[in-house]
C-alpha positions as CSV (number, residue, x, y, z in Angstrom):
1,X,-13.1,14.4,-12.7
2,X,-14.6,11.8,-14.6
3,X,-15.2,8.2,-14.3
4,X,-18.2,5.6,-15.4
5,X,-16.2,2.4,-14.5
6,X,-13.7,1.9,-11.0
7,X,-11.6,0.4,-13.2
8,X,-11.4,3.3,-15.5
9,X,-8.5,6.1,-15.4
10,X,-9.9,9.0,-13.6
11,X,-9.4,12.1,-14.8
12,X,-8.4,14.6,-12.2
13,X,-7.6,18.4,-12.4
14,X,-5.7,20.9,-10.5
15,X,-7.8,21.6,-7.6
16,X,-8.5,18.0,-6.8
17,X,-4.3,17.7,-6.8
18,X,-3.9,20.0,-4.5
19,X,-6.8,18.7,-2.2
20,X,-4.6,15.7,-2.4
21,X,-1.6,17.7,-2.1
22,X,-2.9,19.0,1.3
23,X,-4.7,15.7,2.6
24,X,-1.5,13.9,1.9
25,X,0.3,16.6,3.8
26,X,-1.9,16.1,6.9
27,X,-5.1,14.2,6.6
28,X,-6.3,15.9,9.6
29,X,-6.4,19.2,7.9
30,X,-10.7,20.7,8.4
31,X,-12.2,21.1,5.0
32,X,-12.5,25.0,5.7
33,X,-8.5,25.4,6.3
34,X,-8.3,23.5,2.9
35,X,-11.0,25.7,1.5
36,X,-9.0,29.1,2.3
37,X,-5.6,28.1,1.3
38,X,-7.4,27.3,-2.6
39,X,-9.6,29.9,-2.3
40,X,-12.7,27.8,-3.0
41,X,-15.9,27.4,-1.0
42,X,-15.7,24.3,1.8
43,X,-18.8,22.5,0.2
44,X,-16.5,22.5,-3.3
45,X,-13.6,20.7,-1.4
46,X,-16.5,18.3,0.4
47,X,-18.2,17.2,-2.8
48,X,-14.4,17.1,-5.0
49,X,-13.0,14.8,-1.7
50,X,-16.4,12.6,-1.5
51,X,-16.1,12.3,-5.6
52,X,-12.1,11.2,-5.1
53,X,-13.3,8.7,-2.4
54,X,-16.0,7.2,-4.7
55,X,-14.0,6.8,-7.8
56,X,-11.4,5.2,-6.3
57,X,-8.7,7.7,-6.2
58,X,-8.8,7.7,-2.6
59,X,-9.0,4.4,-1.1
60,X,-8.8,5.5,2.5
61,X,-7.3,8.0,5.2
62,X,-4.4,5.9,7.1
63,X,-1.6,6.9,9.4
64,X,1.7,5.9,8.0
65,X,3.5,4.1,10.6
66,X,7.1,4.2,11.5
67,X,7.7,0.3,11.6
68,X,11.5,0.7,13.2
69,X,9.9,2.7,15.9
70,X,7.6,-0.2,16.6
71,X,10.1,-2.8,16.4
72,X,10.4,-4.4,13.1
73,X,13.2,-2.9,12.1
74,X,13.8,-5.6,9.0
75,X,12.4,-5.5,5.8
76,X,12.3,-8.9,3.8
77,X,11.8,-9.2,0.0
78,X,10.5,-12.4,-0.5
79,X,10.0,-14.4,-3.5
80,X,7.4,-17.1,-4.0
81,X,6.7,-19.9,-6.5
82,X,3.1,-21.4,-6.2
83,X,2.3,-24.8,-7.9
84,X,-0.3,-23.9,-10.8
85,X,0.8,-20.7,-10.6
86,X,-2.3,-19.8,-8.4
87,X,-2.2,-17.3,-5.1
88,X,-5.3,-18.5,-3.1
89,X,-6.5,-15.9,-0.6
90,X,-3.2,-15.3,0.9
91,X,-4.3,-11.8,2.2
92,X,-7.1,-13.1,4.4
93,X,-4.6,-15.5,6.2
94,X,-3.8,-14.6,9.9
95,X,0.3,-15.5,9.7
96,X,0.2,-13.1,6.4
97,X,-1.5,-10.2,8.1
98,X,0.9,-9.5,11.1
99,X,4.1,-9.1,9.0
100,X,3.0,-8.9,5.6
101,X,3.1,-5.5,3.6
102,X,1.9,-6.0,0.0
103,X,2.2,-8.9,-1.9
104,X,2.2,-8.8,-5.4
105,X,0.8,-11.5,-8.3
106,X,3.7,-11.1,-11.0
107,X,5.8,-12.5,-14.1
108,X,8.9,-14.4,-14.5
109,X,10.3,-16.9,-12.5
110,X,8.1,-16.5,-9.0
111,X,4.9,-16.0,-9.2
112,X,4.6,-13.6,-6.2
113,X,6.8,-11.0,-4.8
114,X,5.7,-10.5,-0.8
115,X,7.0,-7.2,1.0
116,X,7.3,-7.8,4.8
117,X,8.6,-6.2,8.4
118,X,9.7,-8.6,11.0
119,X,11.8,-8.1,14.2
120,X,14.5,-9.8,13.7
121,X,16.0,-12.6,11.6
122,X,14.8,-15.5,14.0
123,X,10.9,-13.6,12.6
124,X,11.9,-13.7,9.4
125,X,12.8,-17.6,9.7
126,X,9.7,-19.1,11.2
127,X,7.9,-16.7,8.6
128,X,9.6,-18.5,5.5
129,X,9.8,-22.1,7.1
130,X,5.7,-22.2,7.7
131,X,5.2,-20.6,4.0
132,X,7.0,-23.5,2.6
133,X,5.0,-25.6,4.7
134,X,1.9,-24.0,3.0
135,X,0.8,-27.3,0.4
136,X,0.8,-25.0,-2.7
137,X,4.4,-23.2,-2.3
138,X,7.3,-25.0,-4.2
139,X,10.0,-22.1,-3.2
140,X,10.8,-19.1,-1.9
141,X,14.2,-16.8,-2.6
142,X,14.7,-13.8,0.3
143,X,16.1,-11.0,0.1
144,X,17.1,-8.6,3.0
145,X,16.7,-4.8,3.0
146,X,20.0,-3.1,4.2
147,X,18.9,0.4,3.5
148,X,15.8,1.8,2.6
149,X,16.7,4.6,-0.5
150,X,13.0,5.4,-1.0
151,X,9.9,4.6,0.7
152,X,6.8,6.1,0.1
153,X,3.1,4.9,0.1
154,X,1.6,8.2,-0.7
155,X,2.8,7.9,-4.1
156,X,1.4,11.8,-4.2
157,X,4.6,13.0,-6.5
158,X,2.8,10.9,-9.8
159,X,0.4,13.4,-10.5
């Protein structure tokens, strides 16, 4: 594993996929179980997770919540077109936080695409209405999610 820069590509081999492999699995999983099951010692798997925290590779050990189950049972797609072009520090702002998934800076015709959970539609609808009271939004365009074909965060299937 090698990396001088964070925002370098990190080089990984097959042991530190398989740690992944089996933190993904269950983050819970002790060091020493991890150990057996690769047949290496449990200060190799310590120093190869520490090393995979510190590059960047893993960012941080999260449960992944069932949202229905919680009661937000609608997913919104939302579109939004900033004057200038310019998202200013919409991830620090409280309404954002509470429904707010990911947003993402991107090209084309909106300038950010915002991924969010709500309860129901009446959620959804003060959500939009005080974003396009925000002074720097010109638009947004919604979109609904009917069914969810593929959801997953862990993204562990790339390596």
């Amino acid at each position: 594993m090698n990396s001088n820069n964070k925002d370098e590509v990190v080089i990984i081999d097959e042991t530190d996929k398989n740690i992944i492999e089996m933190i993904n699995e269950d983050a819970r999983t002790p060091y020493r179980q991890i150990s057996r099951e690769l047949d290496i010692s449990v200060g190799t798997v310590h120093n190869r997770v520490d090393k995979l925290m510190k590059t960047g590779v893993i960012k941080k050990f999260a449960p992944i919540m069932d949202h229905r189950k919680l009661g937000y049972g609608l997913t919104s797609i939302i579109g939004v077109r900033v004057k200038g072009g310019k998202l200013q520090n919409w991830e620090n702002k409280e309404s954002f936080s509470k429904h707010v998934l990911a947003i993402y800076d991107v090209t084309g015709e909106y300038d950010a695409f915002l991924i969010a959970k709500f309860k129901d539609t009446d959620e959804l609808d003060r959500f939009v209405k005080n974003l396009l009271k925000e002074p720097y939004v010109e638009r947004t365009y919604t979109q609904t999610v009917l069914n969810v074909v593929k959801e997953d965060s862990s993204s562990i299937h790339m390596l």
